[in-house]
C-alpha positions in Angstrom: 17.8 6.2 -25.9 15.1 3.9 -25.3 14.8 0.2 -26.3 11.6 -0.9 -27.3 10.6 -4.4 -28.9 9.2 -5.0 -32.0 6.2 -6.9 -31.2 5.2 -4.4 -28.3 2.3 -2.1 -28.9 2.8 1.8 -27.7 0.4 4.1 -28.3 1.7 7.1 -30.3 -0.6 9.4 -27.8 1.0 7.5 -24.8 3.5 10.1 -23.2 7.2 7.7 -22.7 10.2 9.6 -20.8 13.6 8.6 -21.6 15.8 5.6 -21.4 12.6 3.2 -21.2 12.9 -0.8 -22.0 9.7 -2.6 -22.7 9.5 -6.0 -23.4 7.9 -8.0 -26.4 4.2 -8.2 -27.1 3.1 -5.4 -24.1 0.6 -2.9 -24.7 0.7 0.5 -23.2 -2.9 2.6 -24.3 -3.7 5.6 -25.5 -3.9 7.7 -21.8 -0.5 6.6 -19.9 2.2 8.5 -18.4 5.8 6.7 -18.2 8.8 8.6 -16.4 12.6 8.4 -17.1 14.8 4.9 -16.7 11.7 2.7 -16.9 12.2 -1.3 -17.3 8.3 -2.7 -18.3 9.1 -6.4 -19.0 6.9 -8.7 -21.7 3.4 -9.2 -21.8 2.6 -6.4 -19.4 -0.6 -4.5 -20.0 -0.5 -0.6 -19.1 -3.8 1.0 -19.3 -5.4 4.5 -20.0 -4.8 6.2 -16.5 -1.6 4.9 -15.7 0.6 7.3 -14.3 4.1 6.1 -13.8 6.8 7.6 -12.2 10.8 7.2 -12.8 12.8 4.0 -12.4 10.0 1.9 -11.7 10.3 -1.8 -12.6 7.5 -3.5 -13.9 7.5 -7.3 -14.3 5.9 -9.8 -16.8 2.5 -10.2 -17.0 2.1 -7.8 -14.7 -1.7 -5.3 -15.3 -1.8 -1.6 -14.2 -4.6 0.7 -14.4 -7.4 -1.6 -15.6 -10.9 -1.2 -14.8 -12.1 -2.2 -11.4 -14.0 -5.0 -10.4 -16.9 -2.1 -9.0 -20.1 -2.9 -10.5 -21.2 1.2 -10.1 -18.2 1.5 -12.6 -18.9 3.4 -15.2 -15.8 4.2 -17.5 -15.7 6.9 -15.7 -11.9 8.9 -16.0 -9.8 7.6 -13.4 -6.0 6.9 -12.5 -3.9 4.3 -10.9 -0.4 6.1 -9.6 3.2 4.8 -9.2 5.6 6.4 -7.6 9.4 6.7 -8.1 11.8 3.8 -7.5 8.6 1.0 -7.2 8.8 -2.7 -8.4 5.8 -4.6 -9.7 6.2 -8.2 -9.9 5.1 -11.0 -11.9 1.5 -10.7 -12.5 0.5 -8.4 -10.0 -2.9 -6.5 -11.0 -3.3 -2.8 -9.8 -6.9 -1.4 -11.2 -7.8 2.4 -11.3 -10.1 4.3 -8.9 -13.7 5.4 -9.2 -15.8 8.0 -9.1 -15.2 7.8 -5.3 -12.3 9.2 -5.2 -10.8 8.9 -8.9 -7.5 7.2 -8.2 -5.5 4.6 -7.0 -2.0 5.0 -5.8 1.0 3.1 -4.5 3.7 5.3 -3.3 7.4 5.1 -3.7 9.9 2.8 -3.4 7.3 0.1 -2.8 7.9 -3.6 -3.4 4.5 -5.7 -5.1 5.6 -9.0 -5.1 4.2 -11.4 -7.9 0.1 -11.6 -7.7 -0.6 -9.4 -5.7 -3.5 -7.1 -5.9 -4.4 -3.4 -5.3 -8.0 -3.2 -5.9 -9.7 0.4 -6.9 -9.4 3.7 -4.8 -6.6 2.4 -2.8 -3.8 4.1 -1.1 -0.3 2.5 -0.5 2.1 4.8 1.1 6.1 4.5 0.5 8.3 2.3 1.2 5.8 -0.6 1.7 5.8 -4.2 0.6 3.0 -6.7 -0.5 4.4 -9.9 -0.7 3.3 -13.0 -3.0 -0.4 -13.1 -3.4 -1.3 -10.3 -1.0 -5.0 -8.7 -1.6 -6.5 -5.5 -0.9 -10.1 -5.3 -1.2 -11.2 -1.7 -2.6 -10.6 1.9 -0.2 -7.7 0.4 1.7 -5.1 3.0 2.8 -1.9 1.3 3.7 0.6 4.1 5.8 4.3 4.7 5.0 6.8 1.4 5.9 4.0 -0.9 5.8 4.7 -4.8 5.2 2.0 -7.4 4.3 2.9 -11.5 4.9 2.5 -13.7 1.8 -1.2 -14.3 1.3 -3.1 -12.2 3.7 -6.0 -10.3 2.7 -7.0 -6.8 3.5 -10.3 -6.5 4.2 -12.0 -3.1 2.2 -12.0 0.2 3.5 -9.7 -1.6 6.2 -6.9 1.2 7.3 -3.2 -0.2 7.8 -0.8 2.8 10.1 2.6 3.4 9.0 5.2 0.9 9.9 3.1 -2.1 11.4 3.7 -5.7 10.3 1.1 -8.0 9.2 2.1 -11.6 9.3 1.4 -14.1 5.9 -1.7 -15.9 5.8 -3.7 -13.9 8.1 -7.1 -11.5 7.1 -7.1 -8.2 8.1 -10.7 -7.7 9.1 -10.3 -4.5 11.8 -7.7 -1.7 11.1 -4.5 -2.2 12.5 -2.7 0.8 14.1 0.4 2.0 13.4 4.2 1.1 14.2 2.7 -2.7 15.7 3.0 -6.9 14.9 0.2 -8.9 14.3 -0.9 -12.4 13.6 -3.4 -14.9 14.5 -7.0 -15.5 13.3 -8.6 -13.2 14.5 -5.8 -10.9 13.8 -4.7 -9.5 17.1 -2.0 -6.9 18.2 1.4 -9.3 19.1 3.9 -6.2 20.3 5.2 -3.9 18.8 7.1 -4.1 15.0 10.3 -3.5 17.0 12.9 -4.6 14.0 11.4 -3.1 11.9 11.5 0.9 14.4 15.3 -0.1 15.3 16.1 -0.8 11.3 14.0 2.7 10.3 16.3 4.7 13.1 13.8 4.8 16.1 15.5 5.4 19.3 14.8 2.8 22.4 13.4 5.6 24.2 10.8 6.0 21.2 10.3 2.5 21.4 9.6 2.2 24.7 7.1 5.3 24.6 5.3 3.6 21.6 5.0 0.5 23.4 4.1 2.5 26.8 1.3 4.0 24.5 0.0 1.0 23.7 0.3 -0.9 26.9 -2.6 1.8 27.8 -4.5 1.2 24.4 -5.2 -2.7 24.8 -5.3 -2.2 28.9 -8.2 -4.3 30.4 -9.2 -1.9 32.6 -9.9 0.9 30.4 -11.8 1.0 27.4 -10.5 3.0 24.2 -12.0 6.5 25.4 -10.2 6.3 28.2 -7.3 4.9 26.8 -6.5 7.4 24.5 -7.4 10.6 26.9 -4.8 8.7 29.2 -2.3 8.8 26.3 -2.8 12.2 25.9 -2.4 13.3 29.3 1.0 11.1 29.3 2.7 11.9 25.6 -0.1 14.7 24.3 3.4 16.2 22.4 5.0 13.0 22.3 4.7 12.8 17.6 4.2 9.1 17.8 1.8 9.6 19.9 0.0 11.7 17.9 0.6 9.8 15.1 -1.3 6.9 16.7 -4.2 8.7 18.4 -4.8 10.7 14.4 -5.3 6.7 13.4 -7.6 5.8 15.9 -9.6 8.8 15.4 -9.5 8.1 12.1 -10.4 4.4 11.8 -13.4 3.5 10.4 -13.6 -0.3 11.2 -12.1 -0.3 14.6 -8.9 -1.7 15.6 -7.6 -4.9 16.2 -7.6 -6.8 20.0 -4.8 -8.1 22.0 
């Protein structure tokens, strides 16, 4: 059964699963999905393209699936995605694609703490967390195991790889590549996330070939051509190693200095 308050507003055309609390005085539109064992606390705003998937936790105050702040927007149909397990804090604000790509989506089992922001066309993998007042500008793709400090600022289009660390505070104005720490202003690479590997079940041989890897990526004597046809010659197999070299091929902005 599902336990809805009085003084929220559901659409009838609004499609709820089962076992769903919602709080007083939110409003869920018209064009909104809702899985199975849903909490949505009070005063939490749900809008037409929310898609929402089971046992997700949304906090007070908290918007999903407005419009962007895009000037080209143009009401156009669009979706903002939640996966499974996720947790939406206080007044966090999570706005739908555009015609760019017509979605935005935060994976699963993701943490938002309260105010952050996932700006339009974004992609958060699983397993990530944005802590208090993190920002990410529109076309930011965040990779699986991600974790954003309190307050820094991702820069749009910027690129984020799977399991790197980016300290609280800092702006993320170049990608940063996958599995590494960072900090400083300008953001530069600090090592390798190596508690975060160890907690996530990498072996110290991985982590010493990650950190071999990138020992050749920020080398002063080569530049990244030859870095990355070194690392290929070295750990062309090697998947973490492949997993890196897809990112740099990939990135858009370049990539963080040591």
């Amino acid at each position: 059964m599902s336990d809805i308050h009085p003084t929220a507003y559901v659409s009838p055309a609004a499609q709820i699963g089962e076992n769903i609390k919602i709080g007083p005085y939110t409003i869920i539109e018209d064009d909104v999905i809702i899985g199975n064992d849903c909490i949505i606390g009070p005063s939490v705003s749900i809008y037409n393209g929310a898609r929402i998937g089971n046992n997700v936790k949304i906090y007070q105050g908290a918007s999903v699936s407005n419009h962007p702040q895009d000037l080209k927007f143009a009401n156009e149909e669009s979706t903002f995605e939640i996966g499974d397990g996720t947790i939406v804090r206080e007044f966090a604000t999570l706005h739908r694609g555009t015609i760019e790509s017509g979605k935005s989506v935060v994976g699963k089992n993701c943490l938002l703490m309260a105010y952050s922001h996932v700006a339009h066309d974004c992609v958060v993998g699983d397993n990530c967390i944005l802590a208090n007042l993190v920002q990410l500008g529109g076309h930011v793709h965040l990779g699986d195991w991600v974790i954003l400090g309190g307050g820094s600022m991702v820069h749009q289009f910027g690129k984020i790889g799977k399991h790197a660390m980016v300290g609280g505070g800092y702006r993320v104005i170049a990608d940063v590549p996958p599995f590494v720490l960072t900090a400083g202003e300008p953001l530069k690479y600090n090592g390798l996330n190596t508690i975060g590997l160890r907690r996530r079940g990498f072996s110290n041989d991985e982590i010493f070939t990650i950190k071999d890897i990138y020992s050749l990526i920020f080398s002063q004597e080569l530049n990244l051509s030859q870095a990355k046809e070194k690392v290929k010659e070295k750990y062309g197999d090697d998947k973490n190693a492949i997993t890196v070299l897809k990112f740099l091929e990939e990135s858009t902005r370049g990539i963080i200095k040591k």
